[in-house]
C-alpha positions in Angstrom: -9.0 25.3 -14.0 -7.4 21.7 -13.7 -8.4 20.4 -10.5 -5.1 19.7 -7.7 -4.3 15.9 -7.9 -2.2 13.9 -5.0 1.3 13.0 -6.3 1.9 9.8 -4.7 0.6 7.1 -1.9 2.2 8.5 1.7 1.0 5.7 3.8 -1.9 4.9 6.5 -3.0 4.9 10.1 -4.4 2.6 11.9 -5.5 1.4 15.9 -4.4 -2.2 16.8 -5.4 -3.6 20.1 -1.5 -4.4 20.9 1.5 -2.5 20.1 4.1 -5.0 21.0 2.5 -7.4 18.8 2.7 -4.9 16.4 6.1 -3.8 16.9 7.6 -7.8 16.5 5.3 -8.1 12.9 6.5 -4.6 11.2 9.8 -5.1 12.4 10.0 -9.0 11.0 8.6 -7.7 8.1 11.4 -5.5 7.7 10.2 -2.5 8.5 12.4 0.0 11.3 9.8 0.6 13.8 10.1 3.6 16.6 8.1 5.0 18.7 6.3 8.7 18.2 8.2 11.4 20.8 5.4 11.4 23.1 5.1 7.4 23.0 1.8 7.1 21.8 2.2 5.6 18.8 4.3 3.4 16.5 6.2 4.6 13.3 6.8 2.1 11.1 8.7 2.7 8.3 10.9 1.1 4.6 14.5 1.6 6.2 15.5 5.3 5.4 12.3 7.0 4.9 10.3 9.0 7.6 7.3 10.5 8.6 5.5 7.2 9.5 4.5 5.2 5.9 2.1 3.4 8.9 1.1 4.9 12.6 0.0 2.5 14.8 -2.1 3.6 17.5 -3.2 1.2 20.4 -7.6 0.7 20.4 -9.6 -2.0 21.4 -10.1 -3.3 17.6 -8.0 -3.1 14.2 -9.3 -0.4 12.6 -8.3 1.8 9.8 -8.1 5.2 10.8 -7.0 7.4 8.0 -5.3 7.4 4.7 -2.3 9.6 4.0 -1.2 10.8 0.4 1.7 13.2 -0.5 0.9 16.6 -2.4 3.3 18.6 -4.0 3.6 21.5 -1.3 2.4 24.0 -3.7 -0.7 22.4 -3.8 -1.6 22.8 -0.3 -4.0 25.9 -0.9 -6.0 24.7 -4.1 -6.5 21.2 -2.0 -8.0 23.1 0.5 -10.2 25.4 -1.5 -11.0 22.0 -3.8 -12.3 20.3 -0.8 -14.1 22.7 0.7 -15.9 23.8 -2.4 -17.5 20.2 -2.4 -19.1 21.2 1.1 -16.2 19.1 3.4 -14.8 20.6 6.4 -10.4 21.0 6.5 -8.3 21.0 9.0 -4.6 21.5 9.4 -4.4 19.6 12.6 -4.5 16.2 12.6 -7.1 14.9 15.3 -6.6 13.8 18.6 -4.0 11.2 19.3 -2.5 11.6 15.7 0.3 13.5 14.9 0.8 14.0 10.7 1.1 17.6 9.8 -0.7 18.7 6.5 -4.2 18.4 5.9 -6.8 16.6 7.0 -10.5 15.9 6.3 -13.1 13.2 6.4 -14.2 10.9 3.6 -18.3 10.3 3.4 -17.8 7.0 5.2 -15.9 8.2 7.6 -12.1 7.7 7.0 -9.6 10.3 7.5 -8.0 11.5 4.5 -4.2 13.2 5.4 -2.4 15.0 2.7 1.3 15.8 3.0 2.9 18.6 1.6 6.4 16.9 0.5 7.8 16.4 -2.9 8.4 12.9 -3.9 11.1 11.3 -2.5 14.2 9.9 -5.0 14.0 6.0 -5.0 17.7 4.8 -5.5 18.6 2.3 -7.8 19.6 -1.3 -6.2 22.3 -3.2 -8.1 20.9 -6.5 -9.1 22.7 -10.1 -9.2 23.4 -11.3 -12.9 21.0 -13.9 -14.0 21.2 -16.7 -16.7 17.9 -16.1 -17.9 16.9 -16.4 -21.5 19.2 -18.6 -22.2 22.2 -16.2 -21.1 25.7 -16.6 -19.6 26.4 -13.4 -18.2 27.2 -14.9 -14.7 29.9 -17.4 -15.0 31.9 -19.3 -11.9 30.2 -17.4 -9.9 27.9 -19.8 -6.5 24.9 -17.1 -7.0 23.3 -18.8 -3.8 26.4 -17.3 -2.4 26.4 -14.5 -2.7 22.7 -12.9 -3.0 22.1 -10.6 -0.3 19.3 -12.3 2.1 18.6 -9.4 4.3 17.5 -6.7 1.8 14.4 -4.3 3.1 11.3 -3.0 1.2 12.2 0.4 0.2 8.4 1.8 -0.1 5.1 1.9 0.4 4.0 1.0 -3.4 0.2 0.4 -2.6 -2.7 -0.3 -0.8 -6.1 -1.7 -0.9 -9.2 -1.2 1.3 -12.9 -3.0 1.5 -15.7 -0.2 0.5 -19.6 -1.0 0.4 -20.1 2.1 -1.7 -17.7 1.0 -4.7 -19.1 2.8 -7.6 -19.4 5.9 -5.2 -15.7 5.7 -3.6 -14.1 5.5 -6.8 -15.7 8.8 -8.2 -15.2 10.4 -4.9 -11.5 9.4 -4.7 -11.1 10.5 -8.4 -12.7 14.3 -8.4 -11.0 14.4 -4.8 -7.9 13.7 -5.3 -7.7 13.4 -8.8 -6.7 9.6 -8.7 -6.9 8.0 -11.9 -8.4 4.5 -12.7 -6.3 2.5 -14.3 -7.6 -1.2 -14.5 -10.7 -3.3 -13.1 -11.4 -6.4 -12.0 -14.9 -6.1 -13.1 -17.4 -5.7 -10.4 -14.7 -6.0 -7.7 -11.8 -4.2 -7.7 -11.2 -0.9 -8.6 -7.0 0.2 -9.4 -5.8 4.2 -9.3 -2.9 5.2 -10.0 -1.2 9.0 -9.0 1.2 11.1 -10.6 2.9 12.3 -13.9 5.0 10.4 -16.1 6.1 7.2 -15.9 4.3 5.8 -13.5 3.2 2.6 -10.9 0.3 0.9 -12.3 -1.1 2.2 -8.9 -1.0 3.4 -5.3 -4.2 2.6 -4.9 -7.3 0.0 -4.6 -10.9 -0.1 -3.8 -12.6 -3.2 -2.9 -16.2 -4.1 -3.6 -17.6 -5.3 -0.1 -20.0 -5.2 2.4 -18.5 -3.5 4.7 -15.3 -0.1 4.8 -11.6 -1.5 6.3 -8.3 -1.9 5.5 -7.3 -5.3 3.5 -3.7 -5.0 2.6 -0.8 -2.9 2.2 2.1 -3.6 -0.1 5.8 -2.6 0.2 8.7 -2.9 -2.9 11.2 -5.0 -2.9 14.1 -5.4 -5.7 13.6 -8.8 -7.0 11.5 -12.3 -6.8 14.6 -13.5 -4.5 13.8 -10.2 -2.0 10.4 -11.8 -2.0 11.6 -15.4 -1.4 13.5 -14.5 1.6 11.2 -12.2 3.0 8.5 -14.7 2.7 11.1 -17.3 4.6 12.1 -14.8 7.1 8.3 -14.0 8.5 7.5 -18.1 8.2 10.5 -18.7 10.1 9.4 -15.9 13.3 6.1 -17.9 13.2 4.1 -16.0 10.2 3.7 -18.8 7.9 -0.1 -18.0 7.1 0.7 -16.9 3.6 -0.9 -16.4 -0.1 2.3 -16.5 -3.0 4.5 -16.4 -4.1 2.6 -15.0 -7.4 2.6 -12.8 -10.4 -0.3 -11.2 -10.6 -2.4 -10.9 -13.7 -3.8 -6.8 -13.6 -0.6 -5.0 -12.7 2.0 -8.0 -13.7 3.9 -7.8 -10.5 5.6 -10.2 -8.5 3.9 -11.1 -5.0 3.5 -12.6 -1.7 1.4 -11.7 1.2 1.5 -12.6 4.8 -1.7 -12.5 7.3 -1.1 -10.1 10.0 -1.7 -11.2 13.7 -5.1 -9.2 12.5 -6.3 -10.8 9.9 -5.3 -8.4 6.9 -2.6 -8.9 4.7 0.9 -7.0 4.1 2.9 -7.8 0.7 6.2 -8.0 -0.9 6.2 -7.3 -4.4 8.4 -6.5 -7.4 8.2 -5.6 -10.9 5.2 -3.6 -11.4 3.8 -2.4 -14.7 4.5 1.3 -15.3 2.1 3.0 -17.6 1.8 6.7 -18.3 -1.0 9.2 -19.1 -1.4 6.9 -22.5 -2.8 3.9 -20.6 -6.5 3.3 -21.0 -8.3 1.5 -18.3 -10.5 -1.6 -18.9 -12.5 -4.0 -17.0 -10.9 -7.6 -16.8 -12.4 -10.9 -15.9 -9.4 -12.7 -15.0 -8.0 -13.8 -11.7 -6.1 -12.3 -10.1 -2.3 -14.0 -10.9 -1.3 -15.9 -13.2 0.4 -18.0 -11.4 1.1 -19.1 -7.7 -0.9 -21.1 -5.2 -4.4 -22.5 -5.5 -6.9 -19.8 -5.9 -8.5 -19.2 -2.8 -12.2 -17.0 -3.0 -11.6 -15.2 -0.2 -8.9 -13.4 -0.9 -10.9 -11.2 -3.2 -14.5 -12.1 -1.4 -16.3 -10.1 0.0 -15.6 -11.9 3.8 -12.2 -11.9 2.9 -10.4 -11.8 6.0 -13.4 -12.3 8.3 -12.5 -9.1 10.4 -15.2 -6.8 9.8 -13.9 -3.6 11.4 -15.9 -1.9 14.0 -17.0 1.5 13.7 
């Protein structure tokens, strides 16, 4: 029987030691943030989505709490028979002081894995300026700095990474799991999974060779490289100027930049992914990571890389 596979990345939770803080760098960011009906927590969320794509809880550290993927709602009963049969406990009640309905159960290092019964969401399509690229004229008379829209908002959570000290062993867990599929390497230090049918993101998800579990960055879409120009500008301006990009990366091709979070994680902009489908064969890669943008910094892929080992 084929096993159940997640459709799609949902989001992640995670305790911060100040929600107001919090509030100011989602919302910056471009994110609408509200607060959960009984006020505990934070919903942050790409304008016109739901359901939380991050819940922010208040704790005395940063801390990743859980990880939350989308299933298609049929698939709620073979998840729950899948995971049991490996000898792991489900639950459909999230624990205490979260709120996601679906199912929930524990990882082997202790991170909460949510699944959410919800069919994928329809991404609409965003009309883009004409460009003179390649040697084209297709905009003519026309001040683009003019007109461009400045204030456009991610649409989605696209991807995330996190740090893992078992990397070998998280990827083969998160693969017979959840039936995420590996799609590239950066030998020895980063794993990249993808989820879903079809055309697809080059992935939703990342593993992180490290000495230590935690969350290290979380990327939302944007339409263009100018999206990413102005959001960059935008969180400089409110006082976030501690930066890495602008960027294309090398595994993955897409656009980037990424701004520290008053935590000492990272959240990104990006555009232009590579979509691959069920033809795409993985392979490990020596490269850096972009191939082009700012001086490469170590840490960013190190193992200390934003010097905030989370406590447990």
């Amino acid at each position: 029987m084929e096993k159940a596979a997640i459709s799609g990345l949902n989001g992640f939770g995670m305790t911060v030691p100040d929600l107001d803080i919090a509030r100011k760098f989602y919302g910056t960011f471009g994110l609408d943030v509200t607060a959960s009906a009984d006020g505990q927590a934070l919903l942050c969320n790409s304008p016109g989505r739901g359901g939380g794509e991050i819940v922010l809880v208040r704790g005395d550290h940063k801390r990743l709490h859980h990880l939350s993927f989308r299933i298609e709602p049929a698939l709620a009963g073979p998840f729950a028979r899948q995971i049991e049969a490996a000898g792991i406990s489900v639950r459909d009640q999230a624990p205490a002081g979260w709120q996601r309905a679906g199912l929930w159960f524990e990882d082997p290092w202790g991170t909460w894995i949510h699944l959410d019964p919800q069919a994928q969401a329809e991404r609409p399509r965003v009309q883009m300026p004409e460009y003179n690229f390649g040697g084209a004229a297709r905009r003519v008379d026309v001040n683009l700095w003019q007109t461009l829209d400045k204030s456009r908002k991610p649409s989605h959570i696209g991807h995330m990474l996190i740090f893992t000290a078992e990397w070998e062993r998280a990827e083969k867990f998160y693969a017979d799991m959840l039936g995420l599929r590996t799609t590239d390497r950066a030998a020895g230090k980063v794993a990249f999974m993808a989820a879903g049918k079809g055309i697809i993101d080059h992935h939703c998800f990342g593993l992180i060779n490290s000495t230590h579990r935690g969350f290290q960055h979380a990327s939302f879409q944007v339409p263009g490289l100018d999206d990413i120009g102005y959001g960059a500008w935008r969180m400089r301006e409110a006082g976030y100027g501690d930066g890495f990009g602008p960027g294309r990366h090398a595994i993955a091709s897409n656009l980037f930049h990424y701004v520290r979070d008053p935590w000492g994680s990272w959240v990104e902009f990006y555009a232009d992914m590579d979509k691959i489908t069920d033809r795409w064969v993985c392979r490990d890669w020596n490269d850096l990571p972009y191939t082009w943008g700012p001086r490469w910094s170590p840490e960013f892929w190190g193992k200390d890389m934003n010097a905030n080992l989370e406590q447990r």
